[in-house]
N, C-alpha and C positions, 0 to 999 in steps of 0.2 A: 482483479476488477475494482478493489476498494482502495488501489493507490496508496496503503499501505506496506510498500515495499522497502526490505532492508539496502543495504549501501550495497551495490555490484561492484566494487573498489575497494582496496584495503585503505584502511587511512593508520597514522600512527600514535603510538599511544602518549598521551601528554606529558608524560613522566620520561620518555626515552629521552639519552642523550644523542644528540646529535653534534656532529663541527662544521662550525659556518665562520668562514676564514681563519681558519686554528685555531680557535675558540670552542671548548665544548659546553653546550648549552640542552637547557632541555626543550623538546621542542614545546612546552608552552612559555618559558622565555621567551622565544621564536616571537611566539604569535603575539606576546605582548610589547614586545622589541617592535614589532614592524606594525602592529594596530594600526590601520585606517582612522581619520578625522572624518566626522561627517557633520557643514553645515548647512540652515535653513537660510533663507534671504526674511528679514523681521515682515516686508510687506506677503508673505505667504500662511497658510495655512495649512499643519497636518495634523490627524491623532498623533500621541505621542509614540517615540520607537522604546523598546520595552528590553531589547537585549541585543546583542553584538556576539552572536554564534561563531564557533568558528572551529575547524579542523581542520587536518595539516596529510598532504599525500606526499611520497617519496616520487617526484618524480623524473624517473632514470631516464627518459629518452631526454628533455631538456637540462638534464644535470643541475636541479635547482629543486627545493623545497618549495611546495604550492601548498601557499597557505589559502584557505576558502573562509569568506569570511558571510556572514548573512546577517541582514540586520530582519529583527523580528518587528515590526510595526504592529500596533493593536487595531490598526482598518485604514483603508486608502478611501476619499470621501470622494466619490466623481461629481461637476459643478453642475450638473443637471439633477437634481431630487429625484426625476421618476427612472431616469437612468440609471441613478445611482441604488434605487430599490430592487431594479430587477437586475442589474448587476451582481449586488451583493446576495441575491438570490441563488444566481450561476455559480460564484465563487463559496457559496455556503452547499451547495450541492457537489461542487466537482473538489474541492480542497477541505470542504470540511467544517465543521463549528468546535471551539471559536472561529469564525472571520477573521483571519490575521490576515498580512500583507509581509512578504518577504524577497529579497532582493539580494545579490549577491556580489560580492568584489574579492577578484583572485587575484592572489600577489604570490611572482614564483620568487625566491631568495636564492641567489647562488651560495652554492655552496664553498667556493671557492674564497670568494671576496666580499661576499654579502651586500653586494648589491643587487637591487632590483632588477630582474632580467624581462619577465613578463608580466602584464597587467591585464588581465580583464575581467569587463562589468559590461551592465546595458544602460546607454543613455537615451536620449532621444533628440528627434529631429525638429519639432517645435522649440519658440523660446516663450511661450506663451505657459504658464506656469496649469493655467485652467484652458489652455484646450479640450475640447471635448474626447477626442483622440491620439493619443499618443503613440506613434509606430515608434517600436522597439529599435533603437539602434544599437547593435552588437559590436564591442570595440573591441580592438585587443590591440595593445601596445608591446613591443619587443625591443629588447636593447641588450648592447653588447657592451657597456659600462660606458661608452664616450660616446656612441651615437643612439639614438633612440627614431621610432617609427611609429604610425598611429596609423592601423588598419582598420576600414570599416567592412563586417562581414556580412555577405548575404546568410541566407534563413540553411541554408546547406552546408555552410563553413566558408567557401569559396569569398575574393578578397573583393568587396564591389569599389573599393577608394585605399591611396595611401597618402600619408606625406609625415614628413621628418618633422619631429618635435623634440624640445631639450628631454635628456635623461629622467628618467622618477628619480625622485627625492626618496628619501627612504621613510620618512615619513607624510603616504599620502592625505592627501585630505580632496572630499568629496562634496559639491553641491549636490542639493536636491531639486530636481530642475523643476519637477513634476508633482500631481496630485499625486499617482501612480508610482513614486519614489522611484522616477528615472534618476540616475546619475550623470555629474558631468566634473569631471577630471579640474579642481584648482589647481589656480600658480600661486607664487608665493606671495602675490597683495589677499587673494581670496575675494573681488572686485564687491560684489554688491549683498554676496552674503556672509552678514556681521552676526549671525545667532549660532552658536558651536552648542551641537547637541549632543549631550552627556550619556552612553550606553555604558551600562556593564558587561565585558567581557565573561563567557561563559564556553566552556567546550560542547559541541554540538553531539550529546549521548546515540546512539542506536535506537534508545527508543523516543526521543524527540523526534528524530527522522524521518521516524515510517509514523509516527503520532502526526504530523504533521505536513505527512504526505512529499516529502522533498524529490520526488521521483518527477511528482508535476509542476513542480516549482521553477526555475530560471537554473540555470546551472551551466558550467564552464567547463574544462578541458574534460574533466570526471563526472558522467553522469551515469543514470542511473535509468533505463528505457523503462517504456510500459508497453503493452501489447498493442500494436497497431490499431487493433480492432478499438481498442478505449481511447486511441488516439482520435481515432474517428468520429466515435459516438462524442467525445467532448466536442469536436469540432460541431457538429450537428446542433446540439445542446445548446452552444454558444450562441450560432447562426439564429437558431430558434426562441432563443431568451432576448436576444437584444437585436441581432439582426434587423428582422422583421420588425419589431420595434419600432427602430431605429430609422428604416423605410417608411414607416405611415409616418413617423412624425416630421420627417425630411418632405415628404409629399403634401400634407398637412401645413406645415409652412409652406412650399412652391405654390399651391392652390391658395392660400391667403392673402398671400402678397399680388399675387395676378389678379384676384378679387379686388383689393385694394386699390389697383394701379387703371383698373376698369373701371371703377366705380367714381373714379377721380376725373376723368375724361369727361 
């Protein structure tokens, strides 16, 4: 119930040697070999990100090294002040104190030829940096070294859009589209955002984990469930902290403006 759960996944140990393209490396080689870029656009604002987590699963069905990477943020700031208090209220109750913000990007590595076979992270569907809302968009990208594809996932796995994009680079890099540290997949100009944000690479321990609660966090191919019933009560939680809220204050404006528009007549 306290969302302090251990990994339900093996992951491998950073010292193991692994061969990726007949090369044996260790797998945190690996993870510093293929490190994600992550930049901000100068006209945005975030706290700053505070570490570059990261652990490594074998995984046998797609014959590829998935590396998981999360970036640690020290708090996401939503553009609405009283939002933004009783937000960080919900998130201080259901994740935990400190208030971090954490976000994640999986990169599988063949082991064949070490290129990029799989990619995913969550971006989003606004391009407006301070939208009020940002629905989660679930990407995952697949390639077979010459062709690549860019799926968008419904909230169940299932594919709601596709279409064909160049290969990953093996070095990717990532904008921060969002208050929310949504992501969104750079090419090689990086168009408008010019600020490349400096994280330290660190291995993500067992007890950072469940410290940290990674069980309720964002999470890709390997996650880690919690009991329906707490799935529930969060959902409840949320509705009731901000929901409702979020209702008088949407009604509160509609009733304003109709005031307004009456009173002008």
């Amino acid at each position: 119930m306290t969302g302090h759960l251990p990994r339900r996944y093996k992951v491998l140990d950073p010292n193991q040697q692994i061969e990726i393209s007949g090369v044996f490396l260790t797998v945190e080689e690996v993870a510093k070999r293929y490190k994600p870029h992550f930049y901000m656009r100068s006209d945005t604002f975030s706290p700053p990100a505070l570490m570059l987590w990261w652990h490594a699963v074998d995984d046998q069905e797609n014959r590829s090294l998935a590396l998981i990477y999360h970036v640690l943020w020290e708090d996401e700031i939503h553009p609405n002040p009283i939002i933004h208090n009783i937000y960080r209220l919900y998130r201080a109750l259901y994740y935990g104190i400190p208030v971090r913000d954490i976000e994640y990007v999986q990169i599988n590595i063949s082991y064949e030829d070490g290129s990029i076979r799989r990619v995913r992270y969550e971006g989003t569907f606004s391009d407006d940096y301070y939208a009020p809302i940002h629905k989660h968009k679930m990407v995952l990208i697949t390639s077979d070294g010459n062709n690549a594809t860019e799926h968008i996932l419904q909230n169940d796995g299932s594919v709601q859009s596709s279409r064909n994009i160049p290969p990953p680079e093996n070095h990717l890099c990532f904008g921060v589209a969002s208050w929310s540290h949504q992501f969104v997949l750079l090419n090689s100009n990086k168009s408008s955002y010019d600020s490349k944000i400096l994280i330290p690479l660190k291995f993500l321990s067992d007890g950072e984990y469940q410290k940290y609660k990674f069980s309720r966090r964002s999470q890709g191919d390997f996650v880690t469930d919690e009991h329906s019933l707490v799935v529930f009560m969060s959902g409840f939680l949320f509705f009731f902290l901000l929901g409702v809220p979020y209702m008088v204050w949407r009604l509160h404006f509609f009733v304003s403006r109709r005031f307004l528009v009456c009173s002008k007549q």
